[in-house]
N, C-alpha and C positions, 0 to 999 in steps of 0.2 A: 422591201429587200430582206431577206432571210441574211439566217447566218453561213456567212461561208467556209461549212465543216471542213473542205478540204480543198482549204485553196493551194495547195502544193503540189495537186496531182492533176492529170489533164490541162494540162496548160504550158508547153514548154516554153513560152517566153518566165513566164513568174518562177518556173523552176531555176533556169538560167539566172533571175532576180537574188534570189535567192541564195545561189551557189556563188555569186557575186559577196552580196552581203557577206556571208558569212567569211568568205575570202579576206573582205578589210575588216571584219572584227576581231578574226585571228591575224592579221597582217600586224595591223595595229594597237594590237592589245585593249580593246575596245570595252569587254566585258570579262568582270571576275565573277567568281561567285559570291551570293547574297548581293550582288546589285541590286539598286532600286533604279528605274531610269524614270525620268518625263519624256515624255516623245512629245514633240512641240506639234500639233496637227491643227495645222492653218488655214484645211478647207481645200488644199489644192491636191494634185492629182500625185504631188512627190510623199508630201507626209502620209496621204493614205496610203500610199503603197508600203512605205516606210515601217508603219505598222503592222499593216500585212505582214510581209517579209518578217516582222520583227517577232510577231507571235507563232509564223511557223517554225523560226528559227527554236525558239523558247521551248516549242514539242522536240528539239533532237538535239539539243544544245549539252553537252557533260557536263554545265554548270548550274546550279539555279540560278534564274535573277526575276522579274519582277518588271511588270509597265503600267506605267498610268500614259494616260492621252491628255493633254492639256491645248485648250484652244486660246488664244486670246481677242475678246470679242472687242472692237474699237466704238464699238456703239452705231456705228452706219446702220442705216437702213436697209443698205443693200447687201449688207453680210448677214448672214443665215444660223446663227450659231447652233439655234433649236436643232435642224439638220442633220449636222453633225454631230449633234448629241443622240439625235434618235439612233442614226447609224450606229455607234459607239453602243447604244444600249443591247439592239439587234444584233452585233456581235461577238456580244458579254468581253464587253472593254471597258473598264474601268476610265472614268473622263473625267475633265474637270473643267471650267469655264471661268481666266480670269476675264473679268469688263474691265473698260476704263474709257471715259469719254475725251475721246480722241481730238472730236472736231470742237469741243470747247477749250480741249488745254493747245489746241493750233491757235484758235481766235485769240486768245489770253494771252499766246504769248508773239500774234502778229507774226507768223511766218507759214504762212498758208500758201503762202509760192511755193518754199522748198520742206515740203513738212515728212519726208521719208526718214532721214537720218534722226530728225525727232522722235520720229514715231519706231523707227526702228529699236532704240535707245531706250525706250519705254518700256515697251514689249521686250526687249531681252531682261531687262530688270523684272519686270513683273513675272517673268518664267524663273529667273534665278529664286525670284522671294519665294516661288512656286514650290519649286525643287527643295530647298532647305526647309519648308513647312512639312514638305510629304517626306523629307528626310530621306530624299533622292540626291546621291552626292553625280549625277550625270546627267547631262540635258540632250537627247538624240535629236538632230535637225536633219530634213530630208535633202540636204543641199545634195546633187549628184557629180560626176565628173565633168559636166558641161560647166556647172558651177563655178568651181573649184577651176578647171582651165580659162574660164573668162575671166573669174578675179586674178589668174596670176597676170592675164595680157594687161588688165586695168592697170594695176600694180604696177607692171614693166614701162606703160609708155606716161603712167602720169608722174615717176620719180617715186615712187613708194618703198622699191625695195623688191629683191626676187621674193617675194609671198603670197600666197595664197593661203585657202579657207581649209586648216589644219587636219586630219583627220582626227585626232583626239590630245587637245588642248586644255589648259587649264587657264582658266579666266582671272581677272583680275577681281571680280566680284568678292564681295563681303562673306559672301555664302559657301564660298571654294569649290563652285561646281566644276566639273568639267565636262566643256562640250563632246561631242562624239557624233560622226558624220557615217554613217553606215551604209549609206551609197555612195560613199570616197571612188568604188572602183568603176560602178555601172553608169552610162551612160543614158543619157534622157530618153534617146529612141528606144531603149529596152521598156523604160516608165510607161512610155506611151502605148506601144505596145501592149504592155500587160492591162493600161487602166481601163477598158472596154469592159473586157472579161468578168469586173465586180461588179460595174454597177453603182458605183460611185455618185453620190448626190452633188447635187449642184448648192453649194454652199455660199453663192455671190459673188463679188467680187469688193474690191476697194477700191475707193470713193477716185483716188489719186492713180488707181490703173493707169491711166494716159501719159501721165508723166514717168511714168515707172517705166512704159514702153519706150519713153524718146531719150531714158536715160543712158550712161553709161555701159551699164551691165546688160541690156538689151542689145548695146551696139556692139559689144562685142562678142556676144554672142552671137549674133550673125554675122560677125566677123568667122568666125569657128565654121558656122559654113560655108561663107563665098573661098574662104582657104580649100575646105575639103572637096571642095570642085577639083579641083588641084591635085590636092593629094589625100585618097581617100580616106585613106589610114591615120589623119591626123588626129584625133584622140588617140589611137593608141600611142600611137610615136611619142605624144606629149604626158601620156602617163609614165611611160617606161622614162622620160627624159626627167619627170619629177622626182622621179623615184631614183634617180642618179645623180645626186649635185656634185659637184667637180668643181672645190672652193678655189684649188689653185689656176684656175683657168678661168674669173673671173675678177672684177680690179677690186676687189674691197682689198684694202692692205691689210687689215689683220690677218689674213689671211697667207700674205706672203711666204713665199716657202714652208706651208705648214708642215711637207712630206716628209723636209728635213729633221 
């Protein structure tokens, strides 16, 4: 796979990708200048694009800032890290590869039924220690609005709280990262779309895929579609509805007459 000089031209889906992006980094104040970011790249088809998007932005951006690519490799077999490192190399991307054996600190610690939220927990630490070594005060993740609207339904029906996956948060880590979500606005079907177009390596998968599919965030993300049989417009309706909270019309009492 070459490198892709210009991935912003002939291609109106990635250009659309793009004008999206760049929509929630100025929406959200995403990026200053002198930024350093991590862009977390997992292997899957949202963080590469993420990247993408992220270094065409960088050729037209008013600001400077700065990307490294960090993968975190769990030690599986069936995950390919080499891959995405050659990729990275081919598109003069700066990368970096934390390891960490996965499937021995799951055995160690007896929870090999439910080991996502483990393993999740790991890997965000290990990104944050990432970030504060490369003296990157931002960690980019490629969650998209499909994302981001199925965590809020999680959220809503398991008692959590109205919240969802922030567009640019600050973590409670030791390191003072803040995350930053740069496909807050674009929707999966646009990702998909565009991800043909590069050429994209096939980096594996995880070991625990099966259980990730019969989880939560799986269900309701097809939740997301048997709704938009319905009503087609449902991502947008539910962006435009995030983007307008209305506290006195909900029962948290703090909130009580705040207009007053």
């Amino acid at each position: 796979m070459a490198k892709y000089e210009n991935d912003s031209c002939g291609n109106p889906a990635f250009r659309e990708l793009c004008k999206l992006t760049g929509q929630a980094v100025t929406r959200y104040r995403m990026i200053e200048e002198g930024d350093r970011i991590l862009v977390g790249l997992s292997g899957g088809k949202d963080s590469f694009m993420l990247l993408h998007a992220l270094h065409a932005l960088r050729r037209k951006a008013p600001v400077h800032f700065e990307l490294i690519a960090a993968t975190f490799d769990p030690g599986f077999p069936e995950f390919h890290a080499d891959r995405i490192a050659d990729y990275c190399r081919e598109q003069g991307w700066e990368h970096r590869i934390v390891r960490l054996d996965i499937a021995g600190i799951l055995a160690e610690k007896a929870c090999d039924d439910t080991p996502c939220v483990l393993c999740s927990r790991l890997r965000r630490g290990k990104l944050y220690g990432l970030a504060a070594a490369e003296s990157c005060g931002k960690l980019a993740l490629g969650q998209h609005f499909d994302d981001i609207a199925a965590s809020f339904l999680m959220s809503l029906f398991r008692g959590q709280g109205l919240r969802t996956m922030g567009p640019n948060i600050a973590t409670t880590a030791k390191e003072h990262v803040r995350v930053i979500r740069p496909f807050a606005l674009a929707p999966e079907s646009l990702i998909i779309r565009c991800r043909d177009e590069f050429g994209l390596p096939v980096a594996g998968k995880c070991r625990y895929e099966e259980q990730l599919e019969n989880g939560d965030r799986a269900y309701f993300r097809g939740l997301l579609d048997e709704i938009s049989e319905r009503i087609p417009n449902l991502r947008s309706q539910m962006l435009r509805s995030l983007a307008n909270v209305q506290v006195d019309y909900l029962l948290d009492p703090r909130f009580l007459n705040s207009g007053k």
